[in-house]
C-alpha atoms as one frame of an Amber mdcrd trajectory, in Angstrom:
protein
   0.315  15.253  25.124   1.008  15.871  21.044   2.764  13.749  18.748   3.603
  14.511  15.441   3.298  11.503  13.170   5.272  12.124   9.585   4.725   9.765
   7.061   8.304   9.297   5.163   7.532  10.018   1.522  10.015  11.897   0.182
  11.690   9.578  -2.473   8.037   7.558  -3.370   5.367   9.022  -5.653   2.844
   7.897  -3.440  -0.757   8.511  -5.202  -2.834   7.761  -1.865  -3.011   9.354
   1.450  -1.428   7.123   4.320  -4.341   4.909   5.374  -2.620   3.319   8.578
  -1.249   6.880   9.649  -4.844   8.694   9.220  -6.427   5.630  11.701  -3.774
   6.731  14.002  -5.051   9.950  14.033  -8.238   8.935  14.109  -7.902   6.928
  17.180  -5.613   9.238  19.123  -7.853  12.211  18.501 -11.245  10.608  19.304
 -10.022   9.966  22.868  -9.685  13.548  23.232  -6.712  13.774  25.962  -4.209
  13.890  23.113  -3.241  15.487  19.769  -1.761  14.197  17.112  -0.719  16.056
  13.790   0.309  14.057  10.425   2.779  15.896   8.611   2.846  14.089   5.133
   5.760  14.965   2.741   4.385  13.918  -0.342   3.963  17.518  -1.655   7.249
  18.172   0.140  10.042  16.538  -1.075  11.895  19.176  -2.065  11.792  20.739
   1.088  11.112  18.772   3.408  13.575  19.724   5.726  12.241  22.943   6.473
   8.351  21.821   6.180   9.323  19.625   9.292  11.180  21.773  11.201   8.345
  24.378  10.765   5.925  21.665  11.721   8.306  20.732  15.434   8.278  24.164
  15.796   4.783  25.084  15.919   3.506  22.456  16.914   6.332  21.291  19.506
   5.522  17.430  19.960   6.313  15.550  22.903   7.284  12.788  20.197   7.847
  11.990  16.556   6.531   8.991  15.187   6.956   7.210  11.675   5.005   4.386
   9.957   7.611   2.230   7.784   7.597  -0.284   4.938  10.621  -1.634   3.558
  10.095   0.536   0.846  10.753   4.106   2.890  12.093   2.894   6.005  15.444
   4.348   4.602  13.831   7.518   4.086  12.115   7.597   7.486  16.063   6.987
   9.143  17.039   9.895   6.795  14.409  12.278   8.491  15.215  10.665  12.194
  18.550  11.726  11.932  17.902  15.066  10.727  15.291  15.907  13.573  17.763
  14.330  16.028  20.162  16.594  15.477  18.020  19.645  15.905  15.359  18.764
  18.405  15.548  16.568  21.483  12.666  14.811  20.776  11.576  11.144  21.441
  10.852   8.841  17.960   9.016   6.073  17.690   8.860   3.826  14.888   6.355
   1.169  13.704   4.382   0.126  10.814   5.044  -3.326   9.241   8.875  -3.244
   8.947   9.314  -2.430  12.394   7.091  -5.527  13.573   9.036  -7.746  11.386
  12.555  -6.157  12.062  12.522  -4.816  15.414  16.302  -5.776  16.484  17.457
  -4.082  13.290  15.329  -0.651  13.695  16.025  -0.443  17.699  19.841  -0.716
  17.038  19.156   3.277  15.018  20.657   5.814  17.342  17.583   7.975  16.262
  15.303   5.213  17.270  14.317   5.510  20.620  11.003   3.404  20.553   9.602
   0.736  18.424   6.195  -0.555  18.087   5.958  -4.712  17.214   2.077  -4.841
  16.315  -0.832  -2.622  15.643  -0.063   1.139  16.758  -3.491   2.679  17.935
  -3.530   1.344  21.769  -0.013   1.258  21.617  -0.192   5.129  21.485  -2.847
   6.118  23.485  -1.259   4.565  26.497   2.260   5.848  25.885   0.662   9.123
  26.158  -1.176   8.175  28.581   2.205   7.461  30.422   3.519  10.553  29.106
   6.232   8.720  27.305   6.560   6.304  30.360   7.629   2.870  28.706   7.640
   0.507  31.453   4.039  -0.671  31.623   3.128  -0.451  27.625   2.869  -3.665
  25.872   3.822  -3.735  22.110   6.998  -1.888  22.563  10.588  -2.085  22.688
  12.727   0.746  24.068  15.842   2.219  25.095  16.879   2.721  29.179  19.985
   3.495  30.273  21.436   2.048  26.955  20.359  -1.249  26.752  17.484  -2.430
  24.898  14.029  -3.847  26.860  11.771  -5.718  25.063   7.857  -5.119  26.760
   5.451  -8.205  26.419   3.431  -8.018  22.739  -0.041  -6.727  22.688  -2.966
  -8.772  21.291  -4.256  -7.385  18.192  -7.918  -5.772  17.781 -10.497  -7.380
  18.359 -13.218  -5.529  16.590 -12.120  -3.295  14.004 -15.727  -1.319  14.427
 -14.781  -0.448  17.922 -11.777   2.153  16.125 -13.061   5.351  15.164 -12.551
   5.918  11.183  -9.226   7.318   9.890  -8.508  11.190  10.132  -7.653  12.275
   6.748  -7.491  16.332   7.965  -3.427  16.893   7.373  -3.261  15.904   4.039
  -3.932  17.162   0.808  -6.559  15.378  -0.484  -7.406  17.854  -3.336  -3.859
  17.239  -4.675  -4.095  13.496  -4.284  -7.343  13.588  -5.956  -5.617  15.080
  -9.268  -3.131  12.501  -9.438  -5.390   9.548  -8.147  -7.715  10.005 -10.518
 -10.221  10.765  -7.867 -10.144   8.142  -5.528 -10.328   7.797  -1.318  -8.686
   5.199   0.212 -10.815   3.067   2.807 -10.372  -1.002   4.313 -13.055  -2.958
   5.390 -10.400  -5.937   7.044  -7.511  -6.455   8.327  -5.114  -9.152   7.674
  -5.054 -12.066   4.628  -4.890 -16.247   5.470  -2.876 -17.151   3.113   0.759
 -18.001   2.822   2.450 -16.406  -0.117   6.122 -16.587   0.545   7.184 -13.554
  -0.716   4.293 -11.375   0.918   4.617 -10.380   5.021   1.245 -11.648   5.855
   2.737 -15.171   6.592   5.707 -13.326   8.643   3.287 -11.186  10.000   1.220
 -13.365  11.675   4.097 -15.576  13.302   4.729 -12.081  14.841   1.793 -10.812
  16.300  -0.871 -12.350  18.749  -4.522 -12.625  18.368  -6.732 -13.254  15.145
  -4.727 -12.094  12.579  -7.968 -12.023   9.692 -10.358  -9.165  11.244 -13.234
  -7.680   8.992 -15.775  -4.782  10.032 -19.040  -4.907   9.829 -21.021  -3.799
   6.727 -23.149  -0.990   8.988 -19.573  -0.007   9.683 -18.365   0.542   6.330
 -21.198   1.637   5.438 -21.079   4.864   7.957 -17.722   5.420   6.645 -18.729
   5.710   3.389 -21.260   7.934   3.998 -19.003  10.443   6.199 -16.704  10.409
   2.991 -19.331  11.442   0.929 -20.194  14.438   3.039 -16.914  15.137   3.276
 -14.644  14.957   0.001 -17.884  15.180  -2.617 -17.226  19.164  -3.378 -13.563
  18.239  -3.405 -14.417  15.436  -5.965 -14.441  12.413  -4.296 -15.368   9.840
  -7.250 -14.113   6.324  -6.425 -13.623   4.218  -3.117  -9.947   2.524  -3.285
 -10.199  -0.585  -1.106  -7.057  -1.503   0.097  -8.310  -4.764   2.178  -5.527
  -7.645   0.859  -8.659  -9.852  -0.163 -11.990  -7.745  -0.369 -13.644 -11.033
  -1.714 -12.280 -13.439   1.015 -15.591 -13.677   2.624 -18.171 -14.039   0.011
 -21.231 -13.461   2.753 -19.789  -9.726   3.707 -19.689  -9.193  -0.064 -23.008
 -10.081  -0.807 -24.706  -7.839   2.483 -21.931  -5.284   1.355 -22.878  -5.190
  -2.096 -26.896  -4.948  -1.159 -26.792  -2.372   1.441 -24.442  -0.334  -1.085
 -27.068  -0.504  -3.530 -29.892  -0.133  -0.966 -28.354   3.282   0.209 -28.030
   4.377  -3.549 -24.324   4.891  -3.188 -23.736   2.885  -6.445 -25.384   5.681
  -8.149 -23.062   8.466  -6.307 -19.625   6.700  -6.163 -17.914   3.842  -7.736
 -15.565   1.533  -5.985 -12.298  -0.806  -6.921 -11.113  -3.706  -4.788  -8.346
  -6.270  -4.669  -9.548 -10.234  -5.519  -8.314 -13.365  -5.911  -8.516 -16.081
  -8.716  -8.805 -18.682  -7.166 -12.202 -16.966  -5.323 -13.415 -15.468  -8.301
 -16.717 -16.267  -9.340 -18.897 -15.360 -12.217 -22.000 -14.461  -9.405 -19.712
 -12.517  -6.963 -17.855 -10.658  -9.790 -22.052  -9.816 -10.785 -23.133  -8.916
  -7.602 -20.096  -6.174  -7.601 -19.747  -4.888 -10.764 -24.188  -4.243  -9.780
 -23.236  -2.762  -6.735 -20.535   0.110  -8.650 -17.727  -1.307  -8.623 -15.848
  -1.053 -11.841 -12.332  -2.446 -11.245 -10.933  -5.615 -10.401  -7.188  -5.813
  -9.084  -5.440  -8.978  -8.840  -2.064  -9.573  -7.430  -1.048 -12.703 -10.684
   2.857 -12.681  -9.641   3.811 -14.983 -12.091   2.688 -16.649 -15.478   4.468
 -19.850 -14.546   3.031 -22.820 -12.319   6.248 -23.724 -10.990   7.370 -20.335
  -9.918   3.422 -19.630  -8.394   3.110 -23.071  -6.616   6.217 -24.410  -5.635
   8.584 -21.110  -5.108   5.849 -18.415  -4.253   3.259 -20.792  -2.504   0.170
 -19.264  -4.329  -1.979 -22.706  -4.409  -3.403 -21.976  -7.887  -2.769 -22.147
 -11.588  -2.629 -20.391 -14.700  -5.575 -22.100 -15.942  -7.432 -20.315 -12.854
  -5.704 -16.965 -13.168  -7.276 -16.811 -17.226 -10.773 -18.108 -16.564 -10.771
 -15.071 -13.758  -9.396 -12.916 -16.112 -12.117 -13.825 -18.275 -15.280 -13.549
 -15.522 -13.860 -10.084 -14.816 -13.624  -8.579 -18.486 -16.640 -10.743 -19.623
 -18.904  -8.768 -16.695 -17.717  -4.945 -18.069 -15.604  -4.476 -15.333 -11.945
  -2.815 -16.004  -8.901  -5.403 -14.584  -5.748  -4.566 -13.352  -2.634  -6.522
 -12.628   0.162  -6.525 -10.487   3.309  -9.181 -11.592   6.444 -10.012  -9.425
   9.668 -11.080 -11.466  12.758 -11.729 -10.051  12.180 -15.020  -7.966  15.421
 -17.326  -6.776  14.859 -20.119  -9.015  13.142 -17.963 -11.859  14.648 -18.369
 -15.666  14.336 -16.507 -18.672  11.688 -18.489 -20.045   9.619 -18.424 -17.244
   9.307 -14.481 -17.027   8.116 -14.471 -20.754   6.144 -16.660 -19.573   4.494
 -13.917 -17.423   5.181 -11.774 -20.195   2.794 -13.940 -22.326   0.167 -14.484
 -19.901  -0.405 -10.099 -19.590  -0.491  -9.766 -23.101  -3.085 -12.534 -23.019
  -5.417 -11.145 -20.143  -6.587  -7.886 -22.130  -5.850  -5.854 -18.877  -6.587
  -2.267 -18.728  -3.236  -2.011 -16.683  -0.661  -4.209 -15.992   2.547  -3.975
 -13.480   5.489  -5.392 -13.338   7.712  -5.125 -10.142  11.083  -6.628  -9.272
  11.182  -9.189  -5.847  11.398  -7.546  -2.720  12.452 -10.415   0.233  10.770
  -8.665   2.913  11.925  -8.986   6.288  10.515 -12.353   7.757   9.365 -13.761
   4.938  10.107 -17.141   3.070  11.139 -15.992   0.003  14.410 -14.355   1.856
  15.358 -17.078   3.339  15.619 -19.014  -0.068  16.964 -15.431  -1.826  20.093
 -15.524   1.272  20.438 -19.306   0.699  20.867 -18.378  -3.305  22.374 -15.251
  -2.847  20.613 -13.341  -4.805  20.653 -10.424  -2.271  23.138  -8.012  -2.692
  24.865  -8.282   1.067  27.565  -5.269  -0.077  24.645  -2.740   1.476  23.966
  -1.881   4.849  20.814  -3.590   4.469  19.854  -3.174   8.555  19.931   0.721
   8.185  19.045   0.638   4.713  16.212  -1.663   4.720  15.854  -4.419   2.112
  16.479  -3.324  -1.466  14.784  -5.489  -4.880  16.933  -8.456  -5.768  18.856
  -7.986  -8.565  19.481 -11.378 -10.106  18.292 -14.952  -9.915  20.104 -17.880
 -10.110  20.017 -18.151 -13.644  19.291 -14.539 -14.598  21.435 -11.965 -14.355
  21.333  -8.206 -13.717  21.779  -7.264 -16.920  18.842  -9.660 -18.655  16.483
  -8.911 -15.854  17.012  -4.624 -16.708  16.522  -6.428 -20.403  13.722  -7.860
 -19.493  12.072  -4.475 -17.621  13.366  -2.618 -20.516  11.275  -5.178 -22.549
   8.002  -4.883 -20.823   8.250  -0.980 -20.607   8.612  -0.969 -24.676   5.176
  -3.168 -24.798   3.078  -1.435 -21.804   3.893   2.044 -23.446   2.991   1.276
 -26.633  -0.128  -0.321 -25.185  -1.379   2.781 -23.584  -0.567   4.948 -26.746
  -2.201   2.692 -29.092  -5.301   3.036 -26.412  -5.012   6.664 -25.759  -5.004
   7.330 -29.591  -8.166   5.208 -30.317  -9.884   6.843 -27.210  -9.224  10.543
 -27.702  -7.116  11.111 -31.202  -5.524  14.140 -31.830  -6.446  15.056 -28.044
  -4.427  12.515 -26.717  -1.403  13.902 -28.596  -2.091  17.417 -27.106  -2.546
  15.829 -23.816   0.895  14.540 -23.768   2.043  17.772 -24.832   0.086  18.979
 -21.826   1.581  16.320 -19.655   5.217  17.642 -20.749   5.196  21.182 -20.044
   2.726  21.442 -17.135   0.769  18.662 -15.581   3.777  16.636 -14.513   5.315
  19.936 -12.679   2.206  20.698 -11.574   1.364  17.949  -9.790   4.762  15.977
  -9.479   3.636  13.268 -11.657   6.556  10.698 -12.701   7.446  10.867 -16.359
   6.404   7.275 -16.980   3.140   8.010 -16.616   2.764  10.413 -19.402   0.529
   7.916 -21.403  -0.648   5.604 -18.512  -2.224   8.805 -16.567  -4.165  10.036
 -19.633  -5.769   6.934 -20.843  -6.750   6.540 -17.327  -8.349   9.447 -17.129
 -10.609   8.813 -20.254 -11.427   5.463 -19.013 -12.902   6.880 -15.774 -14.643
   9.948 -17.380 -16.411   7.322 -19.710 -17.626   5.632 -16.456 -19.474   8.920
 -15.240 -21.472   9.418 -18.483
């Protein structure tokens, strides 16, 4: 059987290929009694009505399927509907919004299937099946109108046993000129902790089995090398790791990092990885930045101890968040990091204080993002019991927008507030891109204007952000 599996892009400026829909692939296709095809829209926005209704038509799937987060299941519903009304085609959503809001994605008209945990077996045995639902675990489905809700599936055991993600449909030479050159690639799945306002917590209420899997450094390792083979002509340049902690088990760092080095690959590729304060150390950080990797990115949230601890459940201070800051920077490597405004019980004062606390770090980029209350998680439970969720939308086709006020902040000072930090972080980035490049930087902008944003569909924001990137990176390969 064939199943076309579209990854719903066409309102996000996504930078990276779709990781979880290329191991789909991957999976499905190294069974060899199926095909599967990933039409990916990120190229395609404009028309991506016709791209997928040349892609049903060539190909002609038995089924449709879509990977969701919050953030484009409204887009993927937008593209259901359109295919349902031209094609009589099964669909079959998953991905992490559909685990954590099954009753609310089954209740779509265009949804005839859901997946509630990981999607590789899941698939293979539908088609198997040929689109038979009865006997699949990890799925809920329509019969006869009514909804029936199949027993869950354990999760994977052993990650190694998967074969490695099928990156074929997509444009990687496009992503690689707005990524700056990077591949995306996990060595675990899963994350222990209990942040309230990430789905890991919800996540693992959902699904059975051992939620915290990692591969096995050989593993990686063979990955890494069939990348290299693969995307170095293309220009291949940097390893992404998307892995919610990549330092969570200092052991598999330390073999990782030595068989990296052993194999030379430090030489040929750099890498960047996601960390945690509270596990950063001045010997791991060492043994990584040896080992090629030159970035450090750290999820910070907040630049308040109240709002980390006792609202977002983060089990670590500011104290800790500087004295990582200050391992990272002090061992050459570049930092980046990612902060969340916009929680219930969050005041002025305390997202200045966040403010404070990036302008402090010395980052080489810094992000701020409004709350989203995912599905499941704590943090919407205590957003509905504050109502600070706008309830006026149709939030179970929409999906779950950012919150929009706190209880003592209102919409208007929190756009302030964004307005605020976008003044400082651009004027960051042009201060840096001027010092780097001078007078080039200024006809790089003007490049940026009039062609490399059309070119490659770049956002406008980035017109200072993408360049001093860039340098930063080139100086790395000198």
């Amino acid at each position: 059987m064939k199943i076309l599996l579209i990854v719903p892009n066409i309102e996000s400026f996504d930078h990276m290929p779709c990781l979880s829909i290329a191991y789909l692939k991957g999976f499905l296709n190294s069974k060899k009694k199926h095909e599967s095809i990933i039409v990916d829209l990120a190229f395609n926005r404009n028309n991506w009505k016709e791209h997928i209704v040349n892609k049903i038509n060539f190909h002609k799937p038995d089924i449709i399927g879509f990977s969701v987060l919050s953030f484009n299941y409204p887009c993927a519903l937008k593209i259901a509907k359109y295919i349902k009304k031209r094609f009589k085609i099964k669909i079959i959503f998953g991905g992490v919004h559909a685990i954590l809001a099954p009753e609310d994605v089954i209740e779509n008209k265009e949804v005839d299937i859901v997946c509630i945990g990981e999607g590789e077996q899941v698939l293979q045995e539908l088609l198997d099946h040929e689109l038979n639902c009865e006997k699949v675990k990890g799925i809920w489905y329509k019969k006869n109108g009514q909804i029936v809700k199949n027993q869950k599936r354990k999760l994977i055991e052993n990650l190694n046993n998967l074969a490695f993600p099928d990156f074929s449909d997509f444009d990687i030479k496009h992503y690689f000129k707005i990524n700056h050159n990077h591949f995306p690639i996990m060595a675990s799945r899963g994350c222990p902790f209990s942040c309230t306002y990430c789905s890991n917590h919800a996540l693992r209420r959902r699904l059975d089995g051992n939620y915290v899997r990692f591969r096995n450094v050989d593993n990686v390792l063979k990955e890494i090398e069939l990348r290299v083979k693969q995307y170095k002509d293309k220009g291949i340049r940097f390893l992404y790791f998307f892995d919610d902690t990549f330092i969570l088990k200092k052991n598999f760092v330390i073999k990782f990092c030595n068989k990296f080095k052993e194999n030379s690959y430090h030489k040929i590729i750099g890498w960047t990885a996601n960390v945690r304060a509270n596990l950063v150390t001045d010997d791991i950080i060492k043994i990584m930045k040896n080992a090629g990797c030159y970035e450090a990115r750290m999820g910070v949230e907040s630049g308040n101890d109240y709002i980390l601890n006792e609202v977002y459940n983060r089990n670590m201070t500011t104290l800790q968040l500087l004295d990582a800051f200050r391992i990272i920077k002090k061992n050459g490597m570049q930092l980046r990091l990612d902060f969340i405004y916009g929680a219930p019980y969050e005041t002025l004062s305390m997202m200045d204080e966040s403010y404070e606390l990036a302008k402090k770090s010395k980052a080489d980029n810094v992000f701020f993002a409004k709350l989203y209350p995912f599905p499941g998680t704590e943090i919407k439970k205590i957003c509905e019991n504050e109502k600070t969720i706008n309830y006026d939308l149709n939030i179970k086709a929409k999906g779950m927008p950012p919150v929009e006020k706190t209880k003592y902040v209102t919409n208007t000072q929190m756009n302030d507030f964004k307005n605020k930090i976008n003044k400082w972080q651009a004027t960051n980035y042009f201060r840096e891109g001027f010092q780097l490049k001078g007078l080039k930087f200024l006809s790089d902008i003007a490049l940026f204007f009039i062609y490399t944003k059309f070119k490659y569909d770049l956002e406008f924001n980035q017109i200072f952000r993408w360049n001093v990137r860039n340098y930063k990176l080139e100086k790395l390969s000198k």
